[in-house]
DSSP file (Angstrom, degrees, kcal/mol; ACC not computed):
  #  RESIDUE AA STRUCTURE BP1 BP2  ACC     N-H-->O    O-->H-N    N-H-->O    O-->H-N    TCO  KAPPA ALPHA  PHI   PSI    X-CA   Y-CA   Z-CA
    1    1 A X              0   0    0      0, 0.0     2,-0.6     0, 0.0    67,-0.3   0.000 360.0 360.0 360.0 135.6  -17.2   -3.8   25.3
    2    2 A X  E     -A   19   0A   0     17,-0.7    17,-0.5    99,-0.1    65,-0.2  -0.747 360.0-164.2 -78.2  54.5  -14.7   -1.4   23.6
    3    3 A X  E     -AB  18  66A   0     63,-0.8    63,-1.9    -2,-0.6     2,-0.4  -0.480  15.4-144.8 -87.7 152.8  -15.1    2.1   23.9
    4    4 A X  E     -AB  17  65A   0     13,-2.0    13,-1.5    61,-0.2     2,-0.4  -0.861  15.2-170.3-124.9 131.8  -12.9    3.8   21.3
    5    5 A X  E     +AB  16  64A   0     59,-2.5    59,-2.5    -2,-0.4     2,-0.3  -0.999  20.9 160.6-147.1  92.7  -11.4    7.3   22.8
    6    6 A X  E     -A   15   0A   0      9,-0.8     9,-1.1    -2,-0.4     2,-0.4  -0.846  38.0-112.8-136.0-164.6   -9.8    9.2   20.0
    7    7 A X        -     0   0    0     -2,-0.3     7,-0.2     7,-0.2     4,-0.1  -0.922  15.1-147.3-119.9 110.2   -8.8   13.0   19.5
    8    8 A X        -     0   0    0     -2,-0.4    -1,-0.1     2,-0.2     6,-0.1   0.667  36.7-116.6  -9.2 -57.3  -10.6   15.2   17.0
    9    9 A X  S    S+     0   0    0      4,-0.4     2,-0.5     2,-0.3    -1,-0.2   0.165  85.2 117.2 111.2   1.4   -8.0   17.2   16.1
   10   10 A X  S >  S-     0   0    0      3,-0.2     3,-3.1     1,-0.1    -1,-0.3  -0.857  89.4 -81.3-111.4 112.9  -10.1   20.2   17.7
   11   11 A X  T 3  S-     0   0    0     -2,-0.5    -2,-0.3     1,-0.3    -1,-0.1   0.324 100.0 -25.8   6.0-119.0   -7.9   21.4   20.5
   12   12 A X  T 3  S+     0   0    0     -3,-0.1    -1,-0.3    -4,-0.1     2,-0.2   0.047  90.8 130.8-154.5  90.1   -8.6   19.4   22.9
   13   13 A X    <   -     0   0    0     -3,-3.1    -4,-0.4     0, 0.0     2,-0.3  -0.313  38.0-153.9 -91.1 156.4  -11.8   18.0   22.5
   14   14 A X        -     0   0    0     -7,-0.2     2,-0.4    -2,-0.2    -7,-0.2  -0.915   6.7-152.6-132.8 135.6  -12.2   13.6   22.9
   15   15 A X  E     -A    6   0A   0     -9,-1.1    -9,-0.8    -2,-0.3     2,-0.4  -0.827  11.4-152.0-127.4 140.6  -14.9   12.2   21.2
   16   16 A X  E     +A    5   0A   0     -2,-0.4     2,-0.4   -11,-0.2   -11,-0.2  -0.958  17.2 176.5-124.9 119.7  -16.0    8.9   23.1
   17   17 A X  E     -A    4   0A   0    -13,-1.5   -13,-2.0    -2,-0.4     2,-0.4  -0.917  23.3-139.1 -98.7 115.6  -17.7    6.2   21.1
   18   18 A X  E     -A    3   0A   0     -2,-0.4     2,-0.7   -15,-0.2   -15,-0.2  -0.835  23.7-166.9-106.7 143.9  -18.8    2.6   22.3
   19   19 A X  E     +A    2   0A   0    -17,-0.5   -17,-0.7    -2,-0.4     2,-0.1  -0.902  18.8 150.1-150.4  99.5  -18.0   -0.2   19.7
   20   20 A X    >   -     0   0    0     -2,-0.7     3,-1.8   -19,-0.1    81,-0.1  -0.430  64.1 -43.4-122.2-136.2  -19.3   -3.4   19.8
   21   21 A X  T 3  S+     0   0    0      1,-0.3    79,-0.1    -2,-0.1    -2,-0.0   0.570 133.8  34.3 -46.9 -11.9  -20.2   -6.2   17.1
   22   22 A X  T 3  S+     0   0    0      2,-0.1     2,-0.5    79,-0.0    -1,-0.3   0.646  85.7 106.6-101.4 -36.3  -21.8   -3.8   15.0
   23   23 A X    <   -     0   0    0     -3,-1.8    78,-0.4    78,-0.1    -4,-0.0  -0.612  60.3-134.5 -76.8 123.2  -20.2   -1.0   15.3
   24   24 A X        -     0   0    0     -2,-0.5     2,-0.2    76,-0.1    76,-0.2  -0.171  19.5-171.9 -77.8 152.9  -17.9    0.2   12.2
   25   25 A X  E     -D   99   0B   0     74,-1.4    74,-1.4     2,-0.0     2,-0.4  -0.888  12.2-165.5-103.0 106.8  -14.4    1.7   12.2
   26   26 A X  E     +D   98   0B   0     -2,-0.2    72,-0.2    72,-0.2     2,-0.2  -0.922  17.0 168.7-133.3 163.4  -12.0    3.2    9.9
   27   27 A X  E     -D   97   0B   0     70,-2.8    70,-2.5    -2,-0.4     2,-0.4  -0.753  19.1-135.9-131.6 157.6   -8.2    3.7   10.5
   28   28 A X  E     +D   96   0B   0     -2,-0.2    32,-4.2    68,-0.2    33,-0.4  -0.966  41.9  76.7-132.9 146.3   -5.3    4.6    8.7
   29   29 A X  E     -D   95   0B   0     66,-3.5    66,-1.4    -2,-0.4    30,-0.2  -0.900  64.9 -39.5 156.6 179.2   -2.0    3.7    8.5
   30   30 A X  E     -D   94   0B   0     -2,-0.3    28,-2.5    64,-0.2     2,-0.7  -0.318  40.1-130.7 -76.1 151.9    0.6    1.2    7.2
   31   31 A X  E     +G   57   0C   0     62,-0.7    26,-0.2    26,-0.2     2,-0.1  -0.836  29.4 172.9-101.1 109.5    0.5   -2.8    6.8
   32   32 A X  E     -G   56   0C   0     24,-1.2    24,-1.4    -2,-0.7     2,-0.3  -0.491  27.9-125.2 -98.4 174.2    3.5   -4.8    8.2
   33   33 A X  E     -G   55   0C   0     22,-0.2     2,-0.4    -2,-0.1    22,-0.2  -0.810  26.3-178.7 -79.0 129.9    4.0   -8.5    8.6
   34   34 A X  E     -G   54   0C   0     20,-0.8    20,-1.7    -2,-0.3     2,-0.4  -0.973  15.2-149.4-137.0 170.3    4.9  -10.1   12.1
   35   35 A X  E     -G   53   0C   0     -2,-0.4    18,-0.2    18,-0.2     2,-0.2  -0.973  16.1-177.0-137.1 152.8    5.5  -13.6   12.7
   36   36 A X  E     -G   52   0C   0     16,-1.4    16,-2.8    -2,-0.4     2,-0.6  -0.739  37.1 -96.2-146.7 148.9    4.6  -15.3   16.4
   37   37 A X  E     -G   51   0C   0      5,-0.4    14,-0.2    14,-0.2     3,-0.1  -0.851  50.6-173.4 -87.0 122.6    5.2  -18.8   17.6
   38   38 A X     >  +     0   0    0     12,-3.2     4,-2.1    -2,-0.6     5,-0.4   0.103  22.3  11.2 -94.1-149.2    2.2  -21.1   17.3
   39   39 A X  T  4 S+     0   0    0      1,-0.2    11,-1.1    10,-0.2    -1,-0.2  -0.365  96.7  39.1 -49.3 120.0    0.8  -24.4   18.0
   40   40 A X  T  4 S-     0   0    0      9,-0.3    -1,-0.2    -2,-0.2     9,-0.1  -0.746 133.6  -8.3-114.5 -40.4    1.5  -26.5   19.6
   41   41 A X  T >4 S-     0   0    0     -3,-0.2     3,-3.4     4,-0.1    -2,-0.2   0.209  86.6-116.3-121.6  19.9    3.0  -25.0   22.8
   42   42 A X  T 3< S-     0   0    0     -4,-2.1    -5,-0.4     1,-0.3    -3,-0.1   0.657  78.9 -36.4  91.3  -8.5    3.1  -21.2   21.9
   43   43 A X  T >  S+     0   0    0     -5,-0.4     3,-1.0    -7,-0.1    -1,-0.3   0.086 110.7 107.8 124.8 -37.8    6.9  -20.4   22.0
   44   44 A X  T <  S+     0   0    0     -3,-3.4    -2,-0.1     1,-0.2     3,-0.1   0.590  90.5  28.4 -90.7  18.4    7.7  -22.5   24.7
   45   45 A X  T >>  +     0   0    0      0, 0.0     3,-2.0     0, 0.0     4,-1.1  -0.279  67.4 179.6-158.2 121.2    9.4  -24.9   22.3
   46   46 A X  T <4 S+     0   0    0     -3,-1.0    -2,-0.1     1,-0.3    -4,-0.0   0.455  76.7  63.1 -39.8 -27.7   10.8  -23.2   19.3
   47   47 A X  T 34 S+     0   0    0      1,-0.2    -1,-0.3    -4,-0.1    -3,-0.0   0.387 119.4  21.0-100.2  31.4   12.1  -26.2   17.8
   48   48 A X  T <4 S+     0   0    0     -3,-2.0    -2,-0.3     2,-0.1    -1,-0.2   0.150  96.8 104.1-150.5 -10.3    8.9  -27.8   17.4
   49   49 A X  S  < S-     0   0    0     -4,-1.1    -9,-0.3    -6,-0.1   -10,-0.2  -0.635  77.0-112.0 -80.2 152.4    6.1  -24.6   17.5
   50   50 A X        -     0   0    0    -11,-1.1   -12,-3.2    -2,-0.1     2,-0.4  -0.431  28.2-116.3 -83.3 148.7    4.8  -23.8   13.7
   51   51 A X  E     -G   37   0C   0    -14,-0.2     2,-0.3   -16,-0.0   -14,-0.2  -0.737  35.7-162.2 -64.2 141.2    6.0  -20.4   12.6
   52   52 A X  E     -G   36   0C   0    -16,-2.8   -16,-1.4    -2,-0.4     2,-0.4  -0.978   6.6-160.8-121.3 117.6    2.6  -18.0   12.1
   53   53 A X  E     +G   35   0C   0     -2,-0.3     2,-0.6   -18,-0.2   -18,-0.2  -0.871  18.3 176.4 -88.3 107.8    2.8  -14.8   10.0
   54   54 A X  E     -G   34   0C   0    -20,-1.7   -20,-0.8    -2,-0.4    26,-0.1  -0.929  25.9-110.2-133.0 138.3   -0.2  -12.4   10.8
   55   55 A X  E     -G   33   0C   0     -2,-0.6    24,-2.2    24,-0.3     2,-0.3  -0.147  29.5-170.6 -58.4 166.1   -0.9   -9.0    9.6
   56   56 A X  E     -G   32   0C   0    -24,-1.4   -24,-1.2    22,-0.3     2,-0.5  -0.997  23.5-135.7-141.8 137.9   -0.9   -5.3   11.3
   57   57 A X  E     -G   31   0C   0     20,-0.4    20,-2.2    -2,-0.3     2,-0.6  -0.947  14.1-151.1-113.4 141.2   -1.7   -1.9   10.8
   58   58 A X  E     - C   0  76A   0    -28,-2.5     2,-0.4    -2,-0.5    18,-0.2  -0.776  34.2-137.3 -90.5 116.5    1.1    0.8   12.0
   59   59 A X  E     -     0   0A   0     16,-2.9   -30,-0.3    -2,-0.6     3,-0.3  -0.698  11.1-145.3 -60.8 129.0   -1.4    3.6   12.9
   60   60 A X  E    S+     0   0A   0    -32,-4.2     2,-0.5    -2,-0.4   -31,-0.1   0.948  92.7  22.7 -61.1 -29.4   -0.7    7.0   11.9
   61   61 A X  E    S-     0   0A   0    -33,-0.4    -1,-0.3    -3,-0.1   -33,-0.1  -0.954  90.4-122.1-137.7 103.6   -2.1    8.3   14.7
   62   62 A X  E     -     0   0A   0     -2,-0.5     2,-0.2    -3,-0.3    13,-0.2  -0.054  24.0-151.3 -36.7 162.1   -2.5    6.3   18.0
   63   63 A X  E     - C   0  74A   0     11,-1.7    11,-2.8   -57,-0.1     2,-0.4  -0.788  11.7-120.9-115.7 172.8   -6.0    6.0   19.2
   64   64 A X  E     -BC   5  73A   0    -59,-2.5   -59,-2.5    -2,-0.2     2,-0.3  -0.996  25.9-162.0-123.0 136.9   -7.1    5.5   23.2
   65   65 A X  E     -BC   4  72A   0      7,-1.5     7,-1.8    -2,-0.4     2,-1.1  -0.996  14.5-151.3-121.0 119.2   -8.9    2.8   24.2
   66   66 A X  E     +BC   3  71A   0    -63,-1.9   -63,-0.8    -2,-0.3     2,-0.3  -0.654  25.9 154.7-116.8  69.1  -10.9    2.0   27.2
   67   67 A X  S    S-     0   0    0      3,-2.3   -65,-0.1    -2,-1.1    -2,-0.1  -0.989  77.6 -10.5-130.0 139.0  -11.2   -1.7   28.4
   68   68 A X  S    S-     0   0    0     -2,-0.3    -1,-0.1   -67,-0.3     3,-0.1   0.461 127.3 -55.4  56.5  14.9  -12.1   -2.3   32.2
   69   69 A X  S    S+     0   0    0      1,-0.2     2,-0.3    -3,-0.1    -1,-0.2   0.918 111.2 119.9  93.8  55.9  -11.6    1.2   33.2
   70   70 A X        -     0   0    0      2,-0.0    -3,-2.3     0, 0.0     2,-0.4  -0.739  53.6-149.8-164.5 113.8   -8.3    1.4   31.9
   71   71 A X  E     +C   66   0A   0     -2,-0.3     2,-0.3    -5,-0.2    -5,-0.2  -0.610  20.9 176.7 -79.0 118.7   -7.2    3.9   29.1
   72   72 A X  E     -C   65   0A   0     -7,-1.8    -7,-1.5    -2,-0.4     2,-0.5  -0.997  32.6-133.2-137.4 149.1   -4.1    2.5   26.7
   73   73 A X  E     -C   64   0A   0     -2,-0.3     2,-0.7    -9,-0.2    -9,-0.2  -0.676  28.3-156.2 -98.2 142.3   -3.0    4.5   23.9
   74   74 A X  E     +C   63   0A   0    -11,-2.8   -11,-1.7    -2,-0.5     3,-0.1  -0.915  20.4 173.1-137.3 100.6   -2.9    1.5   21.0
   75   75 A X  E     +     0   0A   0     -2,-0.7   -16,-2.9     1,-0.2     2,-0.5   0.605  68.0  39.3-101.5 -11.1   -0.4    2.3   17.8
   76   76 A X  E     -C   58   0A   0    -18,-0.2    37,-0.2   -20,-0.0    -1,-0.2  -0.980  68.3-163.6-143.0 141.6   -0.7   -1.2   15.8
   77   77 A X        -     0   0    0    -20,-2.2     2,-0.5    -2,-0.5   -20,-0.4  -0.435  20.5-121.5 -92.6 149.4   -3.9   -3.3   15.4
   78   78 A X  E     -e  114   0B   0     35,-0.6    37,-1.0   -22,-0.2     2,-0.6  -0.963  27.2-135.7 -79.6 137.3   -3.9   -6.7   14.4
   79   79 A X  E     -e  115   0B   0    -24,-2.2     2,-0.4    -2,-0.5   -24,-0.3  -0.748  18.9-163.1-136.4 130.9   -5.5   -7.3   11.9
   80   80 A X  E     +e  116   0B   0     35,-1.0    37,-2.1    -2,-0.6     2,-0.3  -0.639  34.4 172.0 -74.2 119.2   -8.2  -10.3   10.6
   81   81 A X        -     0   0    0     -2,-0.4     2,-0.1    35,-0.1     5,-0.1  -0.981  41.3-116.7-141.9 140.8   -8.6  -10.5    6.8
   82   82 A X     >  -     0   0    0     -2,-0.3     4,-1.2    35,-0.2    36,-0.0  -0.443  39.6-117.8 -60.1 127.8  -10.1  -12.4    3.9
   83   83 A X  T  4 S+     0   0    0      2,-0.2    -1,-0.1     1,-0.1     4,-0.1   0.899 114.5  66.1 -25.5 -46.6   -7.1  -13.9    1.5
   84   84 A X  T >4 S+     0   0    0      1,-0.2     3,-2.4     2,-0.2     4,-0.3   0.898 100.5  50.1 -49.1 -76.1   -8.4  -11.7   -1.4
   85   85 A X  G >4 S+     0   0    0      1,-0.3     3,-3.7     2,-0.2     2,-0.5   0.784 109.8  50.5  -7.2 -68.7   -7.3   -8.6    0.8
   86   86 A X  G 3< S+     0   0    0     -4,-1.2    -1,-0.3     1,-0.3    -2,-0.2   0.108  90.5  71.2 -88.3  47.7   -3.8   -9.9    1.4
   87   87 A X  G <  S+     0   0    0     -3,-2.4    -1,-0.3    -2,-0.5    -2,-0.2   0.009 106.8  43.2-116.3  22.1   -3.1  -10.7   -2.1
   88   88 A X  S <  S+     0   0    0     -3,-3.7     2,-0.6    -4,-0.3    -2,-0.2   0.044  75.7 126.4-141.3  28.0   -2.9   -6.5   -2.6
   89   89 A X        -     0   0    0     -4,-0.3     2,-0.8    32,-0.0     3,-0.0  -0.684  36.3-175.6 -77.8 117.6   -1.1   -5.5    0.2
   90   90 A X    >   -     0   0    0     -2,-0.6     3,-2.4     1,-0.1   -59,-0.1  -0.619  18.1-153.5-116.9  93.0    1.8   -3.4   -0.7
   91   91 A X  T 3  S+     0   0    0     -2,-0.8    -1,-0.1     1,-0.2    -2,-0.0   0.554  87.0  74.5 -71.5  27.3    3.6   -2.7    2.2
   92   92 A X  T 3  S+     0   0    0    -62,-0.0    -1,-0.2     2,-0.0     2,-0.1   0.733  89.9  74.7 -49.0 -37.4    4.8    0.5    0.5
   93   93 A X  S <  S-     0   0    0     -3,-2.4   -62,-0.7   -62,-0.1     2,-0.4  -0.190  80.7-116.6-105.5-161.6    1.7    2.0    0.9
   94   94 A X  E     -D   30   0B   0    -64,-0.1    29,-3.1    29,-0.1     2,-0.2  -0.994  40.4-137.3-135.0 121.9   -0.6    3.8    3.5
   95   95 A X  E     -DF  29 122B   0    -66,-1.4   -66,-3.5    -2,-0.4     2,-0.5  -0.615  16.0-151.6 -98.7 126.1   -4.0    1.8    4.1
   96   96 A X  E     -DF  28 121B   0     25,-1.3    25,-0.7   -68,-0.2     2,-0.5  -0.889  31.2-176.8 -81.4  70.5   -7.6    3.0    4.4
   97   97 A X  E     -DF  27 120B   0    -70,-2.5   -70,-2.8    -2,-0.5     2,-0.4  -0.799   9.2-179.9 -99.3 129.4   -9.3   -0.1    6.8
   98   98 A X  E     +DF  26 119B   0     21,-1.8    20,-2.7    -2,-0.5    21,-1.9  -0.948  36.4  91.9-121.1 147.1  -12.9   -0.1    7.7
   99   99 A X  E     -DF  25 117B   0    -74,-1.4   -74,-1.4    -2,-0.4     2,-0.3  -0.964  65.5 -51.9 168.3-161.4  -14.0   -2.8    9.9
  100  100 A X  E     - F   0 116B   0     16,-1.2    16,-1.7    -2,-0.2     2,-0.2  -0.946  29.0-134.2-141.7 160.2  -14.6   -3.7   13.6
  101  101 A X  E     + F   0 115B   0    -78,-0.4     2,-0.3    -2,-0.3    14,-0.2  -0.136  29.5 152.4 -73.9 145.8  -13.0   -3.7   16.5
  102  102 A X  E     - F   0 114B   0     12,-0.8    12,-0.9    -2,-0.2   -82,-0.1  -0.792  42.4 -94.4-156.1 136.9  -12.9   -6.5   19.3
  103  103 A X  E     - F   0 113B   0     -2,-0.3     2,-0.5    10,-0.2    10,-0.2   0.273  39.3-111.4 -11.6 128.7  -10.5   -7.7   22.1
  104  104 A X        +     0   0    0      8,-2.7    -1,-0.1     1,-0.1     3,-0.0  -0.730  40.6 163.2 -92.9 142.6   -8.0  -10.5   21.6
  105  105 A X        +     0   0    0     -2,-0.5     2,-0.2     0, 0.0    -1,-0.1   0.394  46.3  68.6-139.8   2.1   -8.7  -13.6   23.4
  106  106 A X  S    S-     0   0    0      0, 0.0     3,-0.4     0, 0.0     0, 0.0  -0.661  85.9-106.1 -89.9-178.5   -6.5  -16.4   21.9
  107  107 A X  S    S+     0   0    0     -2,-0.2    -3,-0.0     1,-0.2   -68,-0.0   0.177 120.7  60.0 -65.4   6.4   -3.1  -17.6   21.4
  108  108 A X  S    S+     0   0    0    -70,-0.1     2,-0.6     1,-0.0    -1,-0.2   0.645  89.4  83.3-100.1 -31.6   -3.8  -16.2   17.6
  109  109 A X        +     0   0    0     -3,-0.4     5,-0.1     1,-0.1     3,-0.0  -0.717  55.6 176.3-103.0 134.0   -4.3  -13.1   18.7
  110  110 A X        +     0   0    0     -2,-0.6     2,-0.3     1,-0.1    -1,-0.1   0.428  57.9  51.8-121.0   3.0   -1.2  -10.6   19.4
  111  111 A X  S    S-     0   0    0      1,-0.1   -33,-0.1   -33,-0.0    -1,-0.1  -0.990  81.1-112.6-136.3 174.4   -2.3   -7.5   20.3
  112  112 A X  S    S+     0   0    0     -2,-0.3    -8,-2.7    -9,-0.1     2,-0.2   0.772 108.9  33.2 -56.4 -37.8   -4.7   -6.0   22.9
  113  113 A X  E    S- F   0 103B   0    -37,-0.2   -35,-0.6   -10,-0.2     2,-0.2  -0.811  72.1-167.5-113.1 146.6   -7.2   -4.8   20.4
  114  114 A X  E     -eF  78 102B   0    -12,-0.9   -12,-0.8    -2,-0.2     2,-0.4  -0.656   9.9-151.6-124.3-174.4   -7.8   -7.0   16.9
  115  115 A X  E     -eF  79 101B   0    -37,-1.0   -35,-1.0    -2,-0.2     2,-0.5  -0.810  12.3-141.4-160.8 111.8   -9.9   -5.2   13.7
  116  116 A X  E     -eF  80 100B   0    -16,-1.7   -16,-1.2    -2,-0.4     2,-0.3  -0.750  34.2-118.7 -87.8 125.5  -11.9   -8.0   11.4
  117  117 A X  E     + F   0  99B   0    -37,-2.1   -18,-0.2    -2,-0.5   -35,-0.2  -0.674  46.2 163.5 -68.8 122.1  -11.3   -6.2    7.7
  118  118 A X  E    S+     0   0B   0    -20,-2.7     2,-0.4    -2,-0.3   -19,-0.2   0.466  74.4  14.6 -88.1 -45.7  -14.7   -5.3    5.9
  119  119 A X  E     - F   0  98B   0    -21,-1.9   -21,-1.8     2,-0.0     2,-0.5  -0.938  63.6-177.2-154.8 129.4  -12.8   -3.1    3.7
  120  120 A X  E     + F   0  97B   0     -2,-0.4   -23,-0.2   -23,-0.2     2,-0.2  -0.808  15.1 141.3-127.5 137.4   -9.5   -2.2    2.5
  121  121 A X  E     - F   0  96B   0    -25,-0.7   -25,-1.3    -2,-0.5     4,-0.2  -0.640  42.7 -91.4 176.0 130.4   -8.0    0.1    0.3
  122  122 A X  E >   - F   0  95B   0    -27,-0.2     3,-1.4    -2,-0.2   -27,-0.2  -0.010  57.4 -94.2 -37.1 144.8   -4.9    2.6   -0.5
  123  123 A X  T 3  S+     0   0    0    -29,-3.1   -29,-0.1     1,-0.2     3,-0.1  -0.318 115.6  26.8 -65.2 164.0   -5.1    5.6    0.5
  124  124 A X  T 3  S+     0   0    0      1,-0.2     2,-0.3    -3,-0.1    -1,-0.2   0.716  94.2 118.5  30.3  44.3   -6.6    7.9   -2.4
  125  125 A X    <   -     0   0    0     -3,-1.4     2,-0.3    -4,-0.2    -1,-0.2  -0.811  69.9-119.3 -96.8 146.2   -8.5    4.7   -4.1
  126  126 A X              0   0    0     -2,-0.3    -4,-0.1     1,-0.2     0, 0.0  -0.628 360.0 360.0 -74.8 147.5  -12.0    5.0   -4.3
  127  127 A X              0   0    0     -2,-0.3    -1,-0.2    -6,-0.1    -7,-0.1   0.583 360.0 360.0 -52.7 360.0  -14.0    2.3   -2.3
């Protein structure tokens, strides 16, 4: 379980939220590229592990997040996405993501928190 800790904007009031498979999302912020060493052994050797490229969203505004009793303030997402999505990624612009959140638990996964994409779109596009 996830509980999703973020700050109104209303002094300084905290809204606390619990988010699991079901529960919907949306964030803003920009989409970068990173690349990680993959299979077979992860990094530990470089001249034989596949390169892997995975998307991110740069938050505008961290959020806080709550796993195991433990508050961490969380500025880039990873992020899980259908191909259509990343054939309109412009990493000029500043992204509109709905989706949901869950804990990373593979070698696939590179940050603490991941967000499976429902829906994507520049900011000031209609859904």
């Amino acid at each position: 379980m996830i509980v999703l800790l973020f700050n109104c904007g209303c002094s300084k009031k905290i809204e606390v939220k619990e988010y699991g498979d079901s529960k919907k999302v949306i964030l803003k912020g920009k989409i970068v590229t990173k690349e990680f060493y993959g299979p077979p052994n992860y990094g530990e050797n470089p001249d034989t592990d596949v390169i892997e490229s995975f998307y991110f969203l740069i938050l505008d505004k961290p959020i806080l997040i709550e796993t195991n009793s433990t508050i961490n303030s969380i500025s880039e997402i990873q992020m899980v996405l259908f191909t259509e999505y990343q054939k309109t990624i412009s990493k000029q612009a500043e992204y509109i993501v709905k989706g949901t959140l869950f804990l990373g638990h593979t070698g696939h996964h590179h940050s603490e928190v991941l967000i499976t994409v429902n829906e994507l779109r520049e900011e000031g596009m209609l859904w």
